[in-house]
C-alpha positions in Angstrom: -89.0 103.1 36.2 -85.6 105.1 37.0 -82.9 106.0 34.6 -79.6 105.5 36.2 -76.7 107.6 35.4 -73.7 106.6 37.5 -76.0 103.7 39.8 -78.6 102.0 38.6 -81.9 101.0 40.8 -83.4 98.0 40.3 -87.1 97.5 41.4 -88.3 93.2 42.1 -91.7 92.6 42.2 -92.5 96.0 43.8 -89.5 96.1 46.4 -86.3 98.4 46.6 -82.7 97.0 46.6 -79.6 99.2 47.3 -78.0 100.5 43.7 -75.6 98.1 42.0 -72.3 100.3 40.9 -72.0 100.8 37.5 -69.7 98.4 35.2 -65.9 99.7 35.9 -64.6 100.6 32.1 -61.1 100.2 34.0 -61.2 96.2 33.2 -61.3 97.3 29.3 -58.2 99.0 29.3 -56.2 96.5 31.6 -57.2 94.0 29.4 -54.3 94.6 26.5 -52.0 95.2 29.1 -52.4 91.9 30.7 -52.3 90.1 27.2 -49.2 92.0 26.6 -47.6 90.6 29.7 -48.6 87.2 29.7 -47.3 87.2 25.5 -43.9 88.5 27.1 -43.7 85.4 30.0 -44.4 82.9 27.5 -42.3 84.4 25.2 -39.6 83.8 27.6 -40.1 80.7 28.8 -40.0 79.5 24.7 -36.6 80.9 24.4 -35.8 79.3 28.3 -36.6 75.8 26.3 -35.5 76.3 23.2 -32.2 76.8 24.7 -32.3 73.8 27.1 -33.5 71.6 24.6 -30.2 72.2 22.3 -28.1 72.2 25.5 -29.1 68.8 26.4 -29.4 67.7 22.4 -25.7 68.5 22.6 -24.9 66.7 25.2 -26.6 63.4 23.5 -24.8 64.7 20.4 -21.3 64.0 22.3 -22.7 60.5 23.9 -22.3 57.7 21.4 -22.2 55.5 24.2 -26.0 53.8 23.0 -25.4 54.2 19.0 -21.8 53.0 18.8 -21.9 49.3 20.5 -18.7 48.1 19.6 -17.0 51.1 21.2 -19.4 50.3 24.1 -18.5 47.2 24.2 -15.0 47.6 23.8 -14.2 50.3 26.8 -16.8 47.9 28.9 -14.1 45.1 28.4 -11.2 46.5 28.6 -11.6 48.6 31.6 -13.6 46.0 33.5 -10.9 43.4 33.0 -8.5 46.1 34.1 -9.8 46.9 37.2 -10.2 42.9 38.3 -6.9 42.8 37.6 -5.9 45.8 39.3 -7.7 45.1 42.5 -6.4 41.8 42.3 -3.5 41.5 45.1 -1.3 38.5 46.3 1.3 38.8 49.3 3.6 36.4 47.4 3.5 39.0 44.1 2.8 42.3 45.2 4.9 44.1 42.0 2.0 42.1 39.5 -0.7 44.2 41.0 1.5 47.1 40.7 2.7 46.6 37.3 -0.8 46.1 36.5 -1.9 49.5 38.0 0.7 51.3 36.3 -0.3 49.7 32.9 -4.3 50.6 33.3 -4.2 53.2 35.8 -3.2 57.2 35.3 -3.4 60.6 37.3 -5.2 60.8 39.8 -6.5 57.1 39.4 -2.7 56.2 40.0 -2.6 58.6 43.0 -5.2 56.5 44.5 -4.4 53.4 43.6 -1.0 54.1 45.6 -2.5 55.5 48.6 -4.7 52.6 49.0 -2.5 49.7 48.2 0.1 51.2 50.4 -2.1 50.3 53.4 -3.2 46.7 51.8 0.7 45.9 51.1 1.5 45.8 55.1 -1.2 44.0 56.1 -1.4 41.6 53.3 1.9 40.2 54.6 1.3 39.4 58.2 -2.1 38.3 56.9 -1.0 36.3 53.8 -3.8 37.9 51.9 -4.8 36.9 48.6 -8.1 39.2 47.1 -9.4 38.3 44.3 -11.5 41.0 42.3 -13.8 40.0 39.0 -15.8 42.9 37.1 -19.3 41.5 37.3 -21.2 44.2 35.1 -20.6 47.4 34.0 -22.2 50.3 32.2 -21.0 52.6 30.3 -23.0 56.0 30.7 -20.8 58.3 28.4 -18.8 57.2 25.3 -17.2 60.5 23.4 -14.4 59.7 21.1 -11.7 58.6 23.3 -13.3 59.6 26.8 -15.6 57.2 28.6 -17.2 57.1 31.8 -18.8 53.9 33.3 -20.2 52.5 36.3 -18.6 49.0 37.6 -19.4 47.1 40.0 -16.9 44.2 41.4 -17.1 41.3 43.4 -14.0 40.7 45.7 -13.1 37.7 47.6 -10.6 37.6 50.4 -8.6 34.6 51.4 -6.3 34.8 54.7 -3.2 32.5 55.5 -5.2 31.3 58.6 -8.2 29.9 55.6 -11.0 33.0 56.9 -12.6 34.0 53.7 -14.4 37.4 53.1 -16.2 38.4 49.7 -17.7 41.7 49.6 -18.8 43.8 46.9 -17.4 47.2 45.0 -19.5 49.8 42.8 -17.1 52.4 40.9 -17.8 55.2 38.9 -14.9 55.3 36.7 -13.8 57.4 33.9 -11.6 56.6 31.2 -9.4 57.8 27.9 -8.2 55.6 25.4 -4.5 56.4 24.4 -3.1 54.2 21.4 -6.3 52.4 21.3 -5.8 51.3 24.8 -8.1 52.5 27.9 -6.9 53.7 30.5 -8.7 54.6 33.8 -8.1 58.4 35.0 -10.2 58.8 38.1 -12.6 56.6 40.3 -14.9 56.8 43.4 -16.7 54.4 45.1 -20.5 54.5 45.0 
């Protein structure tokens, strides 16, 4: 039998295999070091989710919009029945559509509104065109205090002088402020 010192021969049933290197110490002393960093990266990523879970706790915070169901309920109404109405349009009484707008509608909500029904009001005359718009559901995703944002969707139907009917279909994402008790829409885009 051989002592090793930095290699160590082994001998198998009388044969003769190349030394095997010694254990490497080196592994002991890395050891603490990579315990040390993989302590700092979890570290971090506790702090990382510590502070998205309050960011996102205070965003729910702000949301009443599933714990308070009559204001729900109320800016669901409100601006629902508003927008039918706004979206609305007769040839023969173009100023109650824009009476209406003006009532419901605010900044750059208004500023739409205008652009759009600007277009509709020339051909509605030559086409005696009477839309009719109805709120069929709505959802409000974000209810804080006196803003509100919701998702609406609307079915229109168009009726020409000749009789031609058209019905199509509206989804807006809407948001809202309630002055006075009163909501009012502020901004909308079509989805």
């Amino acid at each position: 039998m051989t002592v090793p010192t930095k290699k160590r021969i082994v001998k198998v049933a009388g044969r003769h295999h190349e030394p095997e290197p010694a254990p490497d110490p080196e592994p002991r002393r890395r050891a603490p070091l990579v315990l040390a960093a993989v302590a700092v990266v979890m570290a971090a990523l506790a702090g990382w989710f510590t502070l998205e879970a309050r960011s996102t706790n205070a965003v729910v915070a702000h949301n009443s919009a599933l714990s308070d169901v009559a204001g729900t309920a109320d800016a669901g109404k409100q601006i629902s029945a508003a927008l039918g109405t706004v979206f609305s349009y007769r040839y023969d009484d173009p100023a109650k559509s824009e009476q209406a707008a003006k009532d419901v509608l605010t900044g750059p909500a208004l500023a739409q509104y205008e652009q759009l029904f600007g277009q509709v009001r020339k051909l509605a005359a030559e086409q005696r065109l009477v839309v009719t718009s109805t709120a069929v559901a709505s959802g409000v995703k974000l209810l804080d205090g006196d803003r509100a944002a919701l998702l609406v969707f609307l079915d229109q139907t168009g009726t020409r002088g000749d009789g031609q009917r058209s019905t199509g279909a509206a989804q807006l994402s809407v948001t809202a402020e309630r002055v006075a008790g009163k909501w009012r829409v502020t901004g909308m885009s079509a989805d």
